[in-house]
N, C-alpha and C positions, 0 to 999 in steps of 0.2 A: 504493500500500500504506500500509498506515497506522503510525502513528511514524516520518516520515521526514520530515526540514525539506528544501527546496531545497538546493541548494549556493549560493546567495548569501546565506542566513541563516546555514550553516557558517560561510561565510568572512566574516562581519562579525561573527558572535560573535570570532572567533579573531583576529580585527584589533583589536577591542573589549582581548581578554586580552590582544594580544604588546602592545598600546599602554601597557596596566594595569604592565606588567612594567617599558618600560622605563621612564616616566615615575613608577615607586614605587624603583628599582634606585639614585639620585642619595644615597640617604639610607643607603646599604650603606657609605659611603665615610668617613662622619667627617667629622672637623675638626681642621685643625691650627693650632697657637698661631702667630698672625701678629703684626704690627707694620704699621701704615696711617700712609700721610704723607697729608696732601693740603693741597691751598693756600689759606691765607685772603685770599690776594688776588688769584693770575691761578687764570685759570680749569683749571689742570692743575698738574700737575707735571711737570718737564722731566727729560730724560735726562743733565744733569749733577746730580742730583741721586741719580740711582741710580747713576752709577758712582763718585761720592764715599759710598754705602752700602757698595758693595759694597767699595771700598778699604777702610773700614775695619772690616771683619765680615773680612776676610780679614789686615788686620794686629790684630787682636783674636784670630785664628784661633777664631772663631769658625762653627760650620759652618750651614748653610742649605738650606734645600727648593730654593728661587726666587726672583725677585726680578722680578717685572713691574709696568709700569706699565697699568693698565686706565680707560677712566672718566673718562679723567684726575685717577687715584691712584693711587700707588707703595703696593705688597701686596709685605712679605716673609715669606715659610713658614716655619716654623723647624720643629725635629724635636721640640722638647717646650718646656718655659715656662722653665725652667732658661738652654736659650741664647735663649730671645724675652728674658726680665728682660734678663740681661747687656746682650744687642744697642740695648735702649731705654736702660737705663743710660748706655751712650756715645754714644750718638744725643745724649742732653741734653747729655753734657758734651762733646760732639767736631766734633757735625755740622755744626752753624751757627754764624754769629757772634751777638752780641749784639743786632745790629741786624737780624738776617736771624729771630730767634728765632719773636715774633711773625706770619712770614710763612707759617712752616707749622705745622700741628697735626699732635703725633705721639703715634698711640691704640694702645694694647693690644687686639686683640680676636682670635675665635675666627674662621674662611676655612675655607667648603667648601670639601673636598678633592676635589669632584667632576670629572672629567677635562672635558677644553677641548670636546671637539667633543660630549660631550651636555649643557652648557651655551650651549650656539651654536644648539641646537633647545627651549631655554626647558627644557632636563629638570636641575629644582632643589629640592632638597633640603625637607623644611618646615623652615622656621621655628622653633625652640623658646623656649617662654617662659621666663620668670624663676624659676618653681619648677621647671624641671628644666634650663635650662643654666649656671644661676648668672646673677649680676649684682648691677643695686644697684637699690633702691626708693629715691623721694625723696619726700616729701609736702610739698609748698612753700605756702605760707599767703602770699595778697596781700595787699597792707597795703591796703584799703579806705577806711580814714580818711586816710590821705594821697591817694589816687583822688580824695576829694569833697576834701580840703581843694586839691590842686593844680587842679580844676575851679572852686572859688569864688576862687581865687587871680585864673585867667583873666577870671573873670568883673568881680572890683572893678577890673583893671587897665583892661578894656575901657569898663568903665560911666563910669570918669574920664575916659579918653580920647572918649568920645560928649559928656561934657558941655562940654568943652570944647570940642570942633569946633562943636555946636549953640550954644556961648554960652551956657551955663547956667549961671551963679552956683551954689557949691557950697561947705559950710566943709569936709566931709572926706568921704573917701569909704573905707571900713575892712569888712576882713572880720573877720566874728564865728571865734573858735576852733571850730573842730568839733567837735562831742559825739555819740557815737554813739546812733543813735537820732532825734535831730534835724536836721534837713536842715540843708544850709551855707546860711548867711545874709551878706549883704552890706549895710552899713549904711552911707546917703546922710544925712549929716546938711546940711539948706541953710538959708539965712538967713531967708525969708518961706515963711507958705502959698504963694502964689503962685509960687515960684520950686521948689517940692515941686510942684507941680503940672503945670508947664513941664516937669520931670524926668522926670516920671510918663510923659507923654504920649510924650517922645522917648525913654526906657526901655522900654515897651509896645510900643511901634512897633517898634526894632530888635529885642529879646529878647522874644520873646512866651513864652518855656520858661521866662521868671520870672514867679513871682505877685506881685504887689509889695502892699504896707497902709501904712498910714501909722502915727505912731507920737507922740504930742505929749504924752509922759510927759519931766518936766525940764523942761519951757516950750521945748523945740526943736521947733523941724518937720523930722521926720525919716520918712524913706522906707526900708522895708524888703523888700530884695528876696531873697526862697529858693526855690532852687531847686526845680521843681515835682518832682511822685514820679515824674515819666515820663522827665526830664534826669537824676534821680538812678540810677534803674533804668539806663539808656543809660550814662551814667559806670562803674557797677558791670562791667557786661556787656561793655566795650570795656576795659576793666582786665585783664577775664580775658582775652576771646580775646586780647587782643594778645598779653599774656603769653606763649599755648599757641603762637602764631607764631613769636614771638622763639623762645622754646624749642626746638620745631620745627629750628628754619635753623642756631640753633648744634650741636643732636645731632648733626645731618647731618655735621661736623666727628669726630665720634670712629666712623663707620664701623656703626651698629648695626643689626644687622636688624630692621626689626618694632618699632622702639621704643613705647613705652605713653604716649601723652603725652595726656591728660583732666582734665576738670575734675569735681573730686568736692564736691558741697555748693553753696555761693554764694561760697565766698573759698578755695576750694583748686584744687590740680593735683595730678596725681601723676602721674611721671616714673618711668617704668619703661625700664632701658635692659639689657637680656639679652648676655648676653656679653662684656662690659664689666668689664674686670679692673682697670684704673687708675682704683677711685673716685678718689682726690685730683685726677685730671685732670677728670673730670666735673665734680666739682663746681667747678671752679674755670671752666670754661666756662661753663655753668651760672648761676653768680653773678656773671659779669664784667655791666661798663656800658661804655657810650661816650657820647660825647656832644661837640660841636664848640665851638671856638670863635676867633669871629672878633675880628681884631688889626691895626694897624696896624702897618707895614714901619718901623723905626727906619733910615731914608735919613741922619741928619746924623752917625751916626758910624762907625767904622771896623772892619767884622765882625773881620777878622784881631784886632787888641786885643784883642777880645772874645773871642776864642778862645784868646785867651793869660793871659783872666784879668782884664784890664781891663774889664768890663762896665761901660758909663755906669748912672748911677744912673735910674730912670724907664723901663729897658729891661733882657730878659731874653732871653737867648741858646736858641737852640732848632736844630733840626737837622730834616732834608729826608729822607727815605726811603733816598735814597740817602748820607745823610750831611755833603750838604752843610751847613755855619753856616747860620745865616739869624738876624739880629738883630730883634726883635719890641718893639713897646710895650708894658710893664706895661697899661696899662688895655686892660680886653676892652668889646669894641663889643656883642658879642651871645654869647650862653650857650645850650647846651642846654636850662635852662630856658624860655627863648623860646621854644624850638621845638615851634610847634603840630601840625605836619602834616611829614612828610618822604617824598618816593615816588622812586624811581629810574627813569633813562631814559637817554636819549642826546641831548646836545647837537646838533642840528640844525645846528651850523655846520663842527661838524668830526669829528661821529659819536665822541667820546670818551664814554666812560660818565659820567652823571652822579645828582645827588642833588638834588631838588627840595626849596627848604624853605620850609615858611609859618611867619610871624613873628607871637606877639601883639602886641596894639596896642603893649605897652610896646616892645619890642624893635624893633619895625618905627618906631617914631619915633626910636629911637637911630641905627635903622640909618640913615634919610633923612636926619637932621641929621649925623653921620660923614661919609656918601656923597657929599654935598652941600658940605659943607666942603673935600672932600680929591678932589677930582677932579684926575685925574693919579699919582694918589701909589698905589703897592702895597700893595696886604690880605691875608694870609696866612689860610689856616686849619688851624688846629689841630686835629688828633684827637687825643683824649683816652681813654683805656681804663684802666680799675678792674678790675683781675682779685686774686678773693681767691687768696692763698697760705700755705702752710703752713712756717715755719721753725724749726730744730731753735735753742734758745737756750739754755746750759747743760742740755743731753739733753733736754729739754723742747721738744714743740712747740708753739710759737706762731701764731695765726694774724694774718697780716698781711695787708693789701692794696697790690699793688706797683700804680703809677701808670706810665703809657707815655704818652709826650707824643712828638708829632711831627705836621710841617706837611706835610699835603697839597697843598698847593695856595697858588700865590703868584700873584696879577694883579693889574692896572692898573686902577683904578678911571676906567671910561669915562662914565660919565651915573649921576645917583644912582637909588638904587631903594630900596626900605623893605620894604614886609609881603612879597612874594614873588620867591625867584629860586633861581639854580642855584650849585651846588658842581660843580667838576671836580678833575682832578686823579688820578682812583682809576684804577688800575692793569684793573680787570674791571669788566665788568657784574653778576659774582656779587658783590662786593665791595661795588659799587655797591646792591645790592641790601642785603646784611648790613647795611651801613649802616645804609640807611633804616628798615629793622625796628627798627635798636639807637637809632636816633633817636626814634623814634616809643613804641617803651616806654621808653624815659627821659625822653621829655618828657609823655606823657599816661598812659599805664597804670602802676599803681604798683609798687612796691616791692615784690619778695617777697625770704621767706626762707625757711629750709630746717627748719620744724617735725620731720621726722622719717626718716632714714636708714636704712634697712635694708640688710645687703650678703647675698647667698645666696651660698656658697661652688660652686667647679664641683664639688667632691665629695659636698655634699648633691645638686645636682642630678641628677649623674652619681648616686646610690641612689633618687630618686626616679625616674628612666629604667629601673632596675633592676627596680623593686619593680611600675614600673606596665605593663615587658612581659613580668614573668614572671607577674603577674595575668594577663596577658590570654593568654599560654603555657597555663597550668595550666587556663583556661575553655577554651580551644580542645581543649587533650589528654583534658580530660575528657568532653568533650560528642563525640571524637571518637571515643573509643573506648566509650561508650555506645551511639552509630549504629552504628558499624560490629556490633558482636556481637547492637545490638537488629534492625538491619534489611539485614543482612550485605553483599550488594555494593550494594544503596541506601542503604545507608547509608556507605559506602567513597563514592561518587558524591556524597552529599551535603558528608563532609567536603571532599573537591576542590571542590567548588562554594563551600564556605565560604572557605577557603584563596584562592580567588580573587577573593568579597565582599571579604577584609579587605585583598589587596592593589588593589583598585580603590580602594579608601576611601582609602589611604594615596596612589595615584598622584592621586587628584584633588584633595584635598589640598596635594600636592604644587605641583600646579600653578596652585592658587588661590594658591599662598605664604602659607597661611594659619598661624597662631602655634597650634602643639600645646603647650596646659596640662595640668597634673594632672585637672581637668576635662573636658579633651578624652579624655584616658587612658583616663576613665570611659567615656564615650561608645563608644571601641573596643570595651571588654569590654562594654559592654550589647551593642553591634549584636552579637557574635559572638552572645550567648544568642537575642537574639529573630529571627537571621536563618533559625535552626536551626528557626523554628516554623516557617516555611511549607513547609518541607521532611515537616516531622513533618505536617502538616495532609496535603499530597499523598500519600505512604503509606502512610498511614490510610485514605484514600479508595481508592484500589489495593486495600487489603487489605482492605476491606467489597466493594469492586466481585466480588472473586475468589471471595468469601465466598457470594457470590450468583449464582455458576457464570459469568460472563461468564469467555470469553478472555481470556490474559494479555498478548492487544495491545491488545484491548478496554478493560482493566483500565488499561492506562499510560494511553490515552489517554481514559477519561473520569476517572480521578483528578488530571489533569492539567487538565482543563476546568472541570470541577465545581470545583476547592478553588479555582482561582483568584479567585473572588468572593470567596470568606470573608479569601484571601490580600492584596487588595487594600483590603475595607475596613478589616478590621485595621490595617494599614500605612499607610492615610490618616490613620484618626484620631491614631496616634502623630505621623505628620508634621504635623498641625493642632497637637500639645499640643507639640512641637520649634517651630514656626514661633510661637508665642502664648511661649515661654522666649525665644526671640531678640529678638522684637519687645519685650516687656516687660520683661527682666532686662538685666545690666548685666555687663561683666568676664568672671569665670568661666563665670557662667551661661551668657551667650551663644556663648561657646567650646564648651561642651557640649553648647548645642541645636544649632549648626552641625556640630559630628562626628554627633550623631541624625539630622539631617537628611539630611543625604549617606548615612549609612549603610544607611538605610530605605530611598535609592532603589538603593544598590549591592547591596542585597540582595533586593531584589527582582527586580532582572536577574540576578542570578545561582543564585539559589535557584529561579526559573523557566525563565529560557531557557538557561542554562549546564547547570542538570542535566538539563533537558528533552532538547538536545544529548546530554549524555554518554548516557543513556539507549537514545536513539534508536540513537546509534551502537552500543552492547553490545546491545541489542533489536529494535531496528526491520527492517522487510524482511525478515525473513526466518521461521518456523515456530519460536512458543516453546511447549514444551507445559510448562513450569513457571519462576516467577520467584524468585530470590533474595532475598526480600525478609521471611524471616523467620515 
């Protein structure tokens, strides 16, 4: 008979729907004001750390959702932001010691309240962006001229150190200032043509990414070599991505969903971090450096003294992780500026995490002549971290940057080594890893800072939530109650058909974890109008079919047939002009061609085979001698 599906296209639409339901149902639940720990140096967080939380939340009497560690991260729930402020307030001043401070990060942020066990089947909430959950904007500007100047820095160090291994007579060897505009230049001044020419040849041969010209202005014979525009491009480019890495690895530290981390222009970032209620922590992560530095062990005098105040002069007292003294020589053998290259691994002899580092020429000759001197004797190394902070000075806040020194790692210096080797010492592999990111943009990618701040409060966000589903409320109410009186129980079928368009859109969504903006918002309220068209296309045809004496099973089923060509081209080309916004636009745009996107195909299945269903079932099989349709 005709308008009747199988029962296995029943029960895959209706698996399609209950799936729709429960995978959009995650986002019914909210979010509650939480507090995240987690570890910057082992790879979790441990159960003496939640029940020294939970002692003092309970002698604070302060009250609490929960308190789990997941992930390895301590998550605690609170009922509103009132007892989350307080609970972090004493966290800073109660929880750890001074020396413990440093080991964890502890962020403000917003924790799906979604229950355990539909979380456990991946059903999670979206994502909300910055214009509707609150947060902060940062727009960070790299310092480019110091990128090219710390590159021509490498480069005069190396070209001195070439001529002297080659034997090449040389009066100076000086980088020019960097001017923007101008590429970095390095300037060979040598005593004969001839010995400019010997330069030239073993300069050419090692660095071929310089173009070198000679220069016999002053009666010198001088060699000048600048960087070509293909090393300079490359310098520029590895300034930035490093940046977005570093950036990257530290967000991951304050718990954010969905963070916005991009490069906008040729010397910008912009850090979007949604749900993020403790700017001043952000940024102070954010802005931190590190960088190592290696020292020689003071073995001839007596740490205790030193710890009582007596420090020998030529040596400076420093302290171990754990606390221990540990007595250091003033002079540093090698500096984070040395350090060319650093990548994380594991020691091959005793599987401890480690930090691989390459040295330029200058540093890698300090380090061999040191290493080479002092075999037997202890090398310590020092981590170093520059974190901006903000202190209140006569009511006034000041901003400062506190300094943390402390020695990772202390050994025996067995055989000497120069340009390359390993750091041990680090407590994780995560650590080991943070590291080498924090070594590698301190020593080759530049400097940024913080051109521009935006913070979006949760209550604007929380009205643009407001404003952008009571838009799409008020388009759905209206368009719903047009069908229903224009096309009476098809058009009753249609709104159900829509109603389960807009919750498909939302469950898949859902499950891409994709970031809903004020942009995407839009997208919603478009697909609700244009999904209503294919619907309006097939009742039309229905109602010409009836118009023209066919049967009114006849009627379902070729208005059904027929509009579907018109139904599909239409809905292709919208998806070509959504897929050509995603591919070409940028940020918002793209956020709104991807709600278009999806929504054109959820509406397609549902404005066809959902109402086609509901139809079937109120019409199909059985003798209609008239349809409701207006």
């Amino acid at each position: 008979m005709q308008n009747q599906y199988p029962l296995w296209k029943y029960l895959f639409i209706a698996l399609i729907v209950l799936a729709g339901a429960f995978y959009s149902a995650p986002n019914l639940f909210g979010e509650d004001p939480a507090i995240q720990i987690t570890s910057t140096r082992t790879d979790k967080v441990g159960l003496p750390v939640l029940g020294d939380l939970e002692a003092l939340l309970q002698r604070h009497s302060i009250p609490y959702k929960s308190i789990v560690i997941a992930d390895g991260k301590l998550l605690a729930r609170f009922n509103n932001t009132d007892d989350q402020i307080k609970a972090k307030t004493h966290i800073d001043e109660e929880l750890f010691k001074d020396s413990e401070k440093r080991a964890f990060s502890v962020a403000l942020n917003l924790a799906p309240s979604t229950p355990a066990w539909m979380t456990a089947v991946s059903a999670m909430p979206m994502y909300l962006g910055l214009d509707l959950r609150g947060g902060v904007h940062f727009l960070m500007e790299v310092d480019m001229k110091a990128a090219i100047s710390q590159a021509v820095e490498r480069y005069t160090g190396d070209v001195r150190s070439l001529l002297r291994e080659k034997k090449v007579r040389y009066v100076s060897v000086e980088r020019r200032p960097y001017i923007p505009g101008q590429r970095g230049t390095v300037e060979i001044t040598l005593g004969t043509s001839e010995e400019r020419s010997a330069a030239r040849s073993v300069i050419a041969k090692e660095y071929n990414r310089l173009e070198l010209s000679e220069d016999d202005s002053g009666g010198k014979a001088m060699l000048i070599a600048r960087l070509s525009e293909a090393e300079e491009r490359e310098v520029r480019s590895f300034a930035i991505k490093q940046n977005i890495v570093t950036l990257r690895n530290r967000v991951n530290g304050l718990g954010v969903a969905e963070p916005v981390i991009q490069q906008q222009g040729q010397d910008r970032i912009v850090v979007q971090l949604p749900g993020v209620q403790d700017t001043a922590h952000a940024k102070e992560l954010l802005g931190a450096t590190a960088t190592l530095e290696y020292r020689l062990v003071d073995t001839e005098h007596d740490v205790q003294a030193a710890v009582e105040g007596r420090v020998p002069a030529g040596s400076q007292l420093y302290r171990e992780r754990k606390g221990t003294p540990v007595l250091l020589k003033r002079g540093v053998i090698v500096t984070g500026d040395q350090i060319t290259d650093a990548s994380s691994g594991v020691d091959q002899q005793n599987g401890q995490p480690a930090v691989y580092v390459t040295l330029d020429s200058k540093g890698a000759r300090k380090m061999g002549e040191t290493t080479k001197e002092n075999i037997g004797k202890p090398m310590a190394v020092v981590y170093i971290e520059n974190v901006p902070e903000t202190k209140m000075v006569d009511g006034q806040a000041v901003k400062t940057t506190k300094r943390i020194e402390e020695v990772i790692n202390t050994a025996t210096i067995r055989d000497s080594f120069s340009k390359r080797f390993q750091t041990t010492g680090l407590d994780s592999t995560t650590e080991a890893h943070t590291l080498a990111l924090l070594l590698r943009a301190g020593a080759l990618a530049a400097p940024i800072q913080i051109v521009e701040e935006r913070t979006v409060g949760p209550s604007l966000g929380a009205e643009n939530i407001s404003k952008g589903f009571n838009s799409t409320l008020y388009g759905f109410c209206a368009i719903a109650i047009f069908m229903t009186i224009y096309y009476l129980a098809f058009g009753f079928v249609s709104v159900l058909a829509l109603s389960i368009n807009l919750m498909l859109l939302i469950a898949v969504l859902s499950l891409m974890q994709a970031t809903l903006t004020l942009p995407g918002m839009a997208g919603i309220a478009l697909t609700v109008g244009m999904a209503i068209d294919s619907n309006v296309l097939i009742f039309e045809r229905i109602r010409e079919e009836l118009r023209n004496g066919n049967t009114p099973q006849a009627s379902i089923h070729a208005g059904y047939e027929r509009a579907w060509a018109t139904i599909f081209d239409s809905n292709i080309t919208i998806l070509i002009a959504g897929i050509a916004l995603f591919l070409l636009g940028s940020g918002p745009i793209r956020g709104f061609a991807v709600v278009l996107c999806i929504g054109i195909i959820t509406s397609m299945f549902s404005a066809v085979l959902v109402s086609r269903a509901l139809i079937n079932l109120i019409y199909g099989g059985r003798k209609v001698s008239k349809l409701a349709i207006g």
